[in-house]
Structures are given as C-alpha cells and as structure tokens.
C-alpha positions as CSV (number, residue, x, y, z in Angstrom):
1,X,0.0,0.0,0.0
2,X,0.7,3.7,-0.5
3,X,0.2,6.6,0.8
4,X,1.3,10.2,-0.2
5,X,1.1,13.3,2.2
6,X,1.6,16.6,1.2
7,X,3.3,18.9,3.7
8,X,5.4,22.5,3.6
9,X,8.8,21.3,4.4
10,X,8.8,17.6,3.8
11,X,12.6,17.7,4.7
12,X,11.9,19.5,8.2
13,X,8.4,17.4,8.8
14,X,8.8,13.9,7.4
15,X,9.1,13.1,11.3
16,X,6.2,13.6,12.4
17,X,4.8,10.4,10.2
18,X,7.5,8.4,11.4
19,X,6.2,9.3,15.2
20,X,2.5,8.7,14.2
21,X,3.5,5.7,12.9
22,X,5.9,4.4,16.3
23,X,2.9,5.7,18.5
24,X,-0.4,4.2,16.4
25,X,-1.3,1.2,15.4
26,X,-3.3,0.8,12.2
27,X,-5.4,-2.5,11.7
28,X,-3.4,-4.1,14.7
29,X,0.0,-3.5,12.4
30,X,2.9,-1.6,13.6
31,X,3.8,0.7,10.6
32,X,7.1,1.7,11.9
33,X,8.0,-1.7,11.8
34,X,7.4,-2.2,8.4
35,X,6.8,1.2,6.4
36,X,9.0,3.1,4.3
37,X,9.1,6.9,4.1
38,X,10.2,8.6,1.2
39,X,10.4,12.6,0.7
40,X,10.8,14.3,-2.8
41,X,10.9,18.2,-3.5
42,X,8.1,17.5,-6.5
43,X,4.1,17.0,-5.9
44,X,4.8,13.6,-7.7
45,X,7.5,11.6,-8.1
46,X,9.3,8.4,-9.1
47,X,10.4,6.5,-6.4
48,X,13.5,6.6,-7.8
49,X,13.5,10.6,-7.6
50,X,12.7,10.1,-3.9
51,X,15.2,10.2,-0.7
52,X,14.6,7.2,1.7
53,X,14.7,9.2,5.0
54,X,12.8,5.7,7.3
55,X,14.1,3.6,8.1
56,X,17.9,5.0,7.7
57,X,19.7,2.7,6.0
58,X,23.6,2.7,7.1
C-alpha cells in the first residue's frame, strides 16, 4: 500500500509520520516496523527521484 502526504517542508516534517506511525497502530499492524518513508521536492515523483529518509539505512 501507499500513501502520499503533502506537507510545507517535507525535509523539516517527514518526522512527524515516522512518530505517528511508532505511536499508532493501524489494523493491529505496527507501521514503523514495516513502512517506508520517502520525501521528494516535486508534488509527484518516481520513487526513484525520492530520498529514503525511514528507516535509515547505514
């Protein structure tokens, strides 16, 4: 599943899914275990064109 957000900064804010996500659980799953968050400067992107920023990959 996806799910696209729009937000002002999605550099500065792309946090605050990541802590709904540790916090709530949706349909018994833990998102933060399992989702992927990916910020891009454009309304729509590839996801390619995107920067992982969840989990940090190292």
């Amino acid at each position: 599943m996806g799910i696209w957000l729009k937000v002002e900064n999605a550099s500065e804010n792309w946090h605050i899914v990541k802590e709904l996500f540790q916090k709530e659980k949706f349909k018994g799953n833990n998102l933060a275990m399992s989702a992927q968050i990916y910020i891009s400067e454009n309304d729509t992107d590839d996801i390619e064109n995107c920067m992982l920023v969840f989990p940090k990959k190292y």
